[in-house]
N, C-alpha and C positions, 0 to 999 in steps of 0.2 A: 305399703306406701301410703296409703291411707289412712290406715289405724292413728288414732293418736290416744294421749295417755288417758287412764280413767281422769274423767270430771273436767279433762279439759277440752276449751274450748271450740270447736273446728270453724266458727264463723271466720277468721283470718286465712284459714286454708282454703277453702269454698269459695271465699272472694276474691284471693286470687286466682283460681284454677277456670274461674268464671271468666275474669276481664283476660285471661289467656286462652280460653275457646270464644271469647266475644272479636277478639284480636286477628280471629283465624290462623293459629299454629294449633297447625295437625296432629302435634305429639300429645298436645293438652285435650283435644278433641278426643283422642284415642284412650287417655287418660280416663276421662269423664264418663265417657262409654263403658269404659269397666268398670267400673263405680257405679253405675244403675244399675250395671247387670249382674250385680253384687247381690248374694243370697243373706250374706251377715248383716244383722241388725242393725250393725253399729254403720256399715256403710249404705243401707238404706235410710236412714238417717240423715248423712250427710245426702246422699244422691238427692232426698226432698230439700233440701236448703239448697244444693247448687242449682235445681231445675228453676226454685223459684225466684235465682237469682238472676236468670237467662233467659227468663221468660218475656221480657219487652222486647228481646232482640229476635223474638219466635214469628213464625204466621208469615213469611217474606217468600219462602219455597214453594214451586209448584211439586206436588206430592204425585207422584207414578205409580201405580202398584201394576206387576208383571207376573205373569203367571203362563204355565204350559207343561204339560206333560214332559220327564226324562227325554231327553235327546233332540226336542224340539228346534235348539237351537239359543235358549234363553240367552247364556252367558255370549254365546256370539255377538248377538243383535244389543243387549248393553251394551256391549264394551265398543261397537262401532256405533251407535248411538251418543253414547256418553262422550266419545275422542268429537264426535260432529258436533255436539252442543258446546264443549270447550272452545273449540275452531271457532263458535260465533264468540264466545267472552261469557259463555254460561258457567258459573262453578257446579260441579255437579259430583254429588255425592251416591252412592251405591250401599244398599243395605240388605246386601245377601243372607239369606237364611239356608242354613244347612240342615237337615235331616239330623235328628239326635238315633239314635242303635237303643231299639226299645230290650236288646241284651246285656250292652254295654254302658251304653249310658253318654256313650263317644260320639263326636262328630268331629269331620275329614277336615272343614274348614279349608278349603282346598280352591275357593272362588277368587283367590289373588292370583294362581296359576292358570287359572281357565280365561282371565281378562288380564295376560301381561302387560300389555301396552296401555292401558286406563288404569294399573296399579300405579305404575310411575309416571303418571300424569301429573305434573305439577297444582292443574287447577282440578284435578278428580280426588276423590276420596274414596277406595272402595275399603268395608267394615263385612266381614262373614262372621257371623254369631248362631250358635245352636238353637234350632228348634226347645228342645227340651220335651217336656211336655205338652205344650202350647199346644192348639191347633188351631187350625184355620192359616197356616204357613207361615205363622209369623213367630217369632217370640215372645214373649211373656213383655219382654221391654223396648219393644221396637218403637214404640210412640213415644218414650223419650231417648231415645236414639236418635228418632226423626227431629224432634224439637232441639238436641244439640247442634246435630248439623245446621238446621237453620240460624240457630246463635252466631255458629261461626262463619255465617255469610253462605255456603251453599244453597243458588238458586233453583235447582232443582235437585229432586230427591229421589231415585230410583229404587223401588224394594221388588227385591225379587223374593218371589216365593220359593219353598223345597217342594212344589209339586202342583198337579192339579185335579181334583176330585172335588167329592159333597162338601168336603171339611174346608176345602182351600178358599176362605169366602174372605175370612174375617180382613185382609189387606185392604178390604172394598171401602170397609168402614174408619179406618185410618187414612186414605188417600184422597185425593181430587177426582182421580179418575183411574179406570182399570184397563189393562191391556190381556189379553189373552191371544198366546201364540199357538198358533200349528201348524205342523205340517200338512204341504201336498197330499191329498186325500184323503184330509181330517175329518170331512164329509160322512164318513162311517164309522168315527168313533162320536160322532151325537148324542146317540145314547150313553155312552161312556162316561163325558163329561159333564151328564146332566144339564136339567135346564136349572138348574139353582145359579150356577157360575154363569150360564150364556146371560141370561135375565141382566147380572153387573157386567159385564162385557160393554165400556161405552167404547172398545176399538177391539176388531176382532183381527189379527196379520195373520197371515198363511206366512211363514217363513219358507225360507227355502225355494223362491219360485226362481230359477236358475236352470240351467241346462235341459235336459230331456223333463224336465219337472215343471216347464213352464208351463204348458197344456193343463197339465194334471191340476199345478196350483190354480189357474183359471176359474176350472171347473168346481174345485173347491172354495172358493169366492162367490160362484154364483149360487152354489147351495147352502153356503151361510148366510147369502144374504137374503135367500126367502126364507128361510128357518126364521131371520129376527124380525121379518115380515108379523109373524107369529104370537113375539114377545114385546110387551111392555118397556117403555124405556124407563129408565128409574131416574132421569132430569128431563123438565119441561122442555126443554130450550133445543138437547141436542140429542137428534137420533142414533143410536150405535152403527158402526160404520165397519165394512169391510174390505179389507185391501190387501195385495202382494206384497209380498218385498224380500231383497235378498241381503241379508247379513253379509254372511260370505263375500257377495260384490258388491255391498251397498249401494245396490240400488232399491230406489223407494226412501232411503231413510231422511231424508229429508222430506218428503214429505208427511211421512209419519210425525215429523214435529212439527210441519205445521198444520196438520191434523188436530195433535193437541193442544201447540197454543189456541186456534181458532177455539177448541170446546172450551178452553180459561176463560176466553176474552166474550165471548156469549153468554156463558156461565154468572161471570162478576158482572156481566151489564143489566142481565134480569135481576140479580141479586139470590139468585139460587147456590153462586159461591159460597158466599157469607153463609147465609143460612144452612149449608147442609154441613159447612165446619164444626158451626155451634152444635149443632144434633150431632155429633162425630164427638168435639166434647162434652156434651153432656154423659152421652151411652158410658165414655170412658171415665169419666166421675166414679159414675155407678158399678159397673166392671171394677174398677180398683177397690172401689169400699166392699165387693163382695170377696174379694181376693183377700184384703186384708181380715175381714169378721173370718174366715174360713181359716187363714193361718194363726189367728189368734184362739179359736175356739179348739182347733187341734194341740194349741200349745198348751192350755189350759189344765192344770195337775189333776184336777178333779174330774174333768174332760176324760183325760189319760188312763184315770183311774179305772171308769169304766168301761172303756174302747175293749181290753180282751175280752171281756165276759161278753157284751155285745156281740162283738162279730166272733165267738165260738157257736152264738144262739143260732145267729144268721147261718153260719154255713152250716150245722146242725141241720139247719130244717124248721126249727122250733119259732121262730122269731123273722116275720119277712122284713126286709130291708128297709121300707120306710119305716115302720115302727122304729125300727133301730135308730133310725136317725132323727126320727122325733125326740125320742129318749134325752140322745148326746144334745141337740137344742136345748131341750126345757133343761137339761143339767146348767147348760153353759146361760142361759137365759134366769135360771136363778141366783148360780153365782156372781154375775153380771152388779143382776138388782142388789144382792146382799152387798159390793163391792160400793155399791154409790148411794148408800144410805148412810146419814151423818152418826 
């Protein structure tokens, strides 16, 4: 759908597919979103010409990043989250990441069934896109994901991560703020989840505190909340905060959002908002330019040339790994120079 012919033009395709996700039609949105997450050249390409076209309409959404161990409850508590912020006149977009099959290569994409009623929301948008390789929960292109959604007028931005471990951080550095869920007697998996994720945790929910589990979730509240007794908060302004709440019977979720508005609206008045955006894009500046010299140096024929003989040495025995990869640099680092000499 994208492709167009060799040599010509796509600034007339881009400008419209732009002022049609600036518009807020969802098909155009959805449209655009495949087109970033485009691996061919020719549509990364255009994906940098329509990001830089949508870019004045960016920076308007408050960013969520949601994270919690399998079965925790994640998909619940969005989707009754997301229908409650509707209900006030919030447009609210959802940006599920699904686990990619480090056999297959597959992912289930299966988060429009797990949130039926926030699928067919009129002011909801939910998007499940693969893991991939990526880590840290997210996808490789979820930050222009997020900056389309905002183009098309969605006020808040939920990304849910595929999981929660050491890896599952990098959402932190993309968002406004991090949520991390658990279960009733989360309290002994501490250890589990590391202190790398509690440290970004500026809202810690026990889900699940309902029926015979009310006790239990109590209990696991009061031992989260001397745990972050412990830990550093990573914003001046607002300490991390922990609390119940039940998906299932929504109860709590309302104040869960105004939990998070309150941390936006203390955030942008010290001016700690602004600034930890700028540091969010700067870090991703540099992330992308390393991404790109990486794919470029891989692609490289001379690059290519020597990659088998290289890693025969390496798994040989004969050649340790980083020499290896000095090797393929200084290869790619001379071709480089000889390329941009007149």
């Amino acid at each position: 759908m994208f492709d167009l012919a060799h040599g010509a033009d796509s600034a007339p395709l881009m400008q419209a597919l732009a002022r049609e996700v600036c518009a807020g039609d969802r098909r155009a949105l959805a449209k655009a979103i495949t087109l970033v997450e485009s691996t061919k050249l020719t549509h990364q390409d255009q994906a940098a010409e329509l990001l830089s076209l949508v870019m004045p309409k960016t920076g308007g959404a408050l960013r969520v990043g949601i994270s919690g161990a399998p079965g925790v409850g994640k998909s619940t508590f969005i989707e009754v989250l997301g229908n409650a912020l509707t209900q006030q006149g919030l447009k609210t977009a959802v940006l599920a990441v699904d686990p990619t099959s480090a056999l297959s290569g597959g992912s289930i994409l299966g988060d429009k069934t797990r949130m039926p009623s926030l699928a067919v929301n009129p002011d909801a948008f939910v998007r499940p896109s693969p893991a991939g390789s990526t880590l840290g929960g997210v996808t490789r292109r979820t930050r222009e994901t997020l900056l389309l959604c905002e183009a098309a007028g969605y006020e808040v931005v939920l990304i849910e991560t595929v999981g929660v471990g050491q890896s599952e951080t990098a959402v932190a550095g993309m968002t406004d703020l991090f949520v991390l869920l658990l279960s009733p007697g989360g309290g002994d998996d501490l250890q589990g989840i590391k202190r790398g994720i509690m440290e970004l945790a500026d809202l810690v929910l026990v889900n699940k505190a309902d029926g015979t589990q009310q006790d239990l979730a109590r209990q696991t509240v009061a031992d989260y909340r001397s745990a972050l007794q412990f830990m550093r908060s990573r914003t001046q302004q607002f300490a991390p905060r922990v609390m119940a709440c039940s998906a299932l019977q929504g109860d709590g979720i309302d104040q869960v959002w105004d939990c998070l508005a309150e941390f936006k609206t203390q955030l942008q008045s010290s001016g700690e908002f602004e600034a930890n955006r700028s540091e969010q894009a700067k870090t991703w500046m540099w992330a992308e330019t390393a991404e790109i010299l990486m794919d470029a140096l891989k692609r490289h024929p001379k690059v290519q040339a020597q990659v088998a003989s290289l890693e025969a040495e390496v798994l040989a025995g004969e050649l340790p790994a980083t020499v290896a990869a000095k090797r393929l640099a200084q290869i790619y680092q001379a071709v480089s120079s000889s390329d941009t000499r007149p």
